[in-house]
MIBA-71238 format. One line per field, with one value per residue: residue number from 1; residue in three letters; x, y, z of N, C-alpha, C in turn. Coordinates in steps of 0.1 Angstrom, whole numbers. Example, Ala and Ser with C-alpha at 12.3 -4.5 7.8 and 13.67 -1.06 7.14 Angstrom:
REM residues 2
seq 1, 2
type Ala, Ser
n_X 132, 128
n_Y -57, -22
n_Z 78, 71
ca_X 123, 137
ca_Y -45, -11
ca_Z 78, 71
c_X 132, 129
c_Y -33, 0
c_Z 78, 79
REM end
This chain:
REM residues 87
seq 1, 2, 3, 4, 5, 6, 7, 8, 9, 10, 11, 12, 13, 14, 15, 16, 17, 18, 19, 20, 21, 22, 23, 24, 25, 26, 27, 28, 29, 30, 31, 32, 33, 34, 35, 36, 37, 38, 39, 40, 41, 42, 43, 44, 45, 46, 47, 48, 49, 50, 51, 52, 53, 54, 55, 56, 57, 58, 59, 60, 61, 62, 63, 64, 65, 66, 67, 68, 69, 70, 71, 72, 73, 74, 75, 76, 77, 78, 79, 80, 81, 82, 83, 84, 85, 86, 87
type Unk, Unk, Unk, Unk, Unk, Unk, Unk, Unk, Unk, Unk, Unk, Unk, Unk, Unk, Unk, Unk, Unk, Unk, Unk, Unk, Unk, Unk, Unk, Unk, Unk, Unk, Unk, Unk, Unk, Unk, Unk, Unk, Unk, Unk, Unk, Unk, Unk, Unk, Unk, Unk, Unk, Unk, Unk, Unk, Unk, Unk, Unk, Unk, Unk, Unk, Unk, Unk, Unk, Unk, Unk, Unk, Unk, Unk, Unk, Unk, Unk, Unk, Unk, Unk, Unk, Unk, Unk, Unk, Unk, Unk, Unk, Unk, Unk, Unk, Unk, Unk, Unk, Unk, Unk, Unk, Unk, Unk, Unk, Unk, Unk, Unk, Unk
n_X 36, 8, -5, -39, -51, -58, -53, -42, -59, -88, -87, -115, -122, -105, -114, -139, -130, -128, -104, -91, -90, -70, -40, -12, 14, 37, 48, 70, 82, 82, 108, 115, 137, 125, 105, 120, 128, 111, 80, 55, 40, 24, -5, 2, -13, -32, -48, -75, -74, -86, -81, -77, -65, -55, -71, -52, -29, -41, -45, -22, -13, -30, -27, -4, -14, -46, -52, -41, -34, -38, -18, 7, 7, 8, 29, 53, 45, 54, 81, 89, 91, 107, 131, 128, 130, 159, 173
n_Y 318, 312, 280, 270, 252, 236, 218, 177, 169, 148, 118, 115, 142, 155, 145, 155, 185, 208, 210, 233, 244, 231, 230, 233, 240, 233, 212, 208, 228, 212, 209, 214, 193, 175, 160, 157, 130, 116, 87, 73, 47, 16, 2, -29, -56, -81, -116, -127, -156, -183, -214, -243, -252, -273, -276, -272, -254, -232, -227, -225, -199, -181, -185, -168, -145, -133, -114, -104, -129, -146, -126, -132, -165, -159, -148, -164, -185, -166, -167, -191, -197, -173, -191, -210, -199, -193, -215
n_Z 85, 100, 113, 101, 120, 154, 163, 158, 127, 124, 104, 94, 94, 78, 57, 52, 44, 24, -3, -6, 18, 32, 45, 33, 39, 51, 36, 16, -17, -49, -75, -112, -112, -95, -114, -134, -144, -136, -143, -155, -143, -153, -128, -112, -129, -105, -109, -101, -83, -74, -49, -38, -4, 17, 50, 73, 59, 55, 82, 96, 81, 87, 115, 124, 116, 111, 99, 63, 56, 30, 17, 28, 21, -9, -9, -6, -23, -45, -41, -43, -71, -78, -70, -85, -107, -111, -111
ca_X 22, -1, -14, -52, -58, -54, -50, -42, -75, -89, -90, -130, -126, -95, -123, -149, -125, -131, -92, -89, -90, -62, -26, 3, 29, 48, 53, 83, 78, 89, 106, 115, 144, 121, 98, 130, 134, 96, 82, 44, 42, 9, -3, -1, -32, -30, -57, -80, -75, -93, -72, -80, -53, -56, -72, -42, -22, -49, -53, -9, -11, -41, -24, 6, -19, -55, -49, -32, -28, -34, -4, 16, 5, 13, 45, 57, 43, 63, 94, 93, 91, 123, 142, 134, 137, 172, 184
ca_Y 316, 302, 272, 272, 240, 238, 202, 172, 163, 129, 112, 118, 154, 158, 140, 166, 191, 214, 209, 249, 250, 224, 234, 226, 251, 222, 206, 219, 229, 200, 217, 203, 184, 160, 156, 156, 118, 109, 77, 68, 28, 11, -8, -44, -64, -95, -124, -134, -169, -197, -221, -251, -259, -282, -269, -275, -244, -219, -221, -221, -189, -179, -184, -154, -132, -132, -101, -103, -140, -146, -122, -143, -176, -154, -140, -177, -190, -159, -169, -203, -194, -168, -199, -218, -191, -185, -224
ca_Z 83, 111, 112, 105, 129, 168, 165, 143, 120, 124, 87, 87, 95, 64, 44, 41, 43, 11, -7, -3, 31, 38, 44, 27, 41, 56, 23, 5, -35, -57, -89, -124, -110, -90, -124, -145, -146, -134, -149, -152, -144, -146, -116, -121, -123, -102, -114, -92, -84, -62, -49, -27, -3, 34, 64, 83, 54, 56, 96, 97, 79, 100, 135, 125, 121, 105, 90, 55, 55, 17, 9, 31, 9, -24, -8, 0, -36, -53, -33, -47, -83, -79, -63, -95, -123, -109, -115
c_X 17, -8, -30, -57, -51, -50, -48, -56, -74, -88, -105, -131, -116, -103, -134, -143, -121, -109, -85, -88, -74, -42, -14, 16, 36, 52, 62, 76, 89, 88, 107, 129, 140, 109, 107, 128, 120, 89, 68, 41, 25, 3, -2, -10, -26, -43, -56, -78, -80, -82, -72, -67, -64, -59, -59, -31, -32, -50, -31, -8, -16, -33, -11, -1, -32, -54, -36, -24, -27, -27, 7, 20, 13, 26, 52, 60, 55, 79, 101, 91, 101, 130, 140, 134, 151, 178, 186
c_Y 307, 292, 266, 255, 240, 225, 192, 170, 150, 125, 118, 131, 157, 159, 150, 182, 200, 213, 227, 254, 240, 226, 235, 231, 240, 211, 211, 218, 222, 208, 209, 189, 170, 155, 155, 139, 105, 94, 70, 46, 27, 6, -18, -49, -76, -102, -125, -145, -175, -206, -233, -257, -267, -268, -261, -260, -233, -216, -221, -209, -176, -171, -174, -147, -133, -122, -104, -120, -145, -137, -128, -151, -170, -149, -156, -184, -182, -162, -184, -205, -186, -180, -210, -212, -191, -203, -227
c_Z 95, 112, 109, 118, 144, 173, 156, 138, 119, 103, 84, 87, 81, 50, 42, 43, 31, 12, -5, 11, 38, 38, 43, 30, 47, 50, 12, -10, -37, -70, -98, -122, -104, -100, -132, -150, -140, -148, -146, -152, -141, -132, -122, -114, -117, -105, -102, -91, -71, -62, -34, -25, 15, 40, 72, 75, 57, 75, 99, 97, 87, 111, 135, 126, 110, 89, 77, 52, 41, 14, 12, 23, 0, -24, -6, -19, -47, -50, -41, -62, -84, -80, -77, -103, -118, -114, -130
REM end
């Protein structure tokens, strides 16, 4: 089967791309053995929370990389809650 596209599609072009026109031949068929053992999980909700810490923690986290710096914090915070459920 031939490709209908001459090149890859940007994201915005995928996006108004009627679902019927878009081409899945280079996606193998998934039968009942990869739904055999399937397993719907909720997401989990995380609480919003506020949380005043020092200048000096939020511009730490900051200077690795703007981007993504409160998951940092909450990956740090979750790290130190393992380390005391486990004693």
């Amino acid at each position: 089967m031939k490709k209908p596209y001459t090149r890859p599609l940007t994201t915005e072009e995928l996006a108004v791309l009627p679902d019927s026109e878009i081409d899945y031949s280079d996606i193998p068929a998934l039968g009942e053995w990869f739904w055999k053992d399937a397993k719907v999980t909720p997401p989990r909700i995380k609480p919003n929370v506020s949380l005043r810490v020092s200048e000096e923690v939020v511009e730490f986290f900051k200077s690795e990389n703007p981007k993504g710096y409160t998951g940092r914090m909450a990956a740090v915070l979750t790290a130190y809650v393992v380390a005391h459920q486990e004693k």
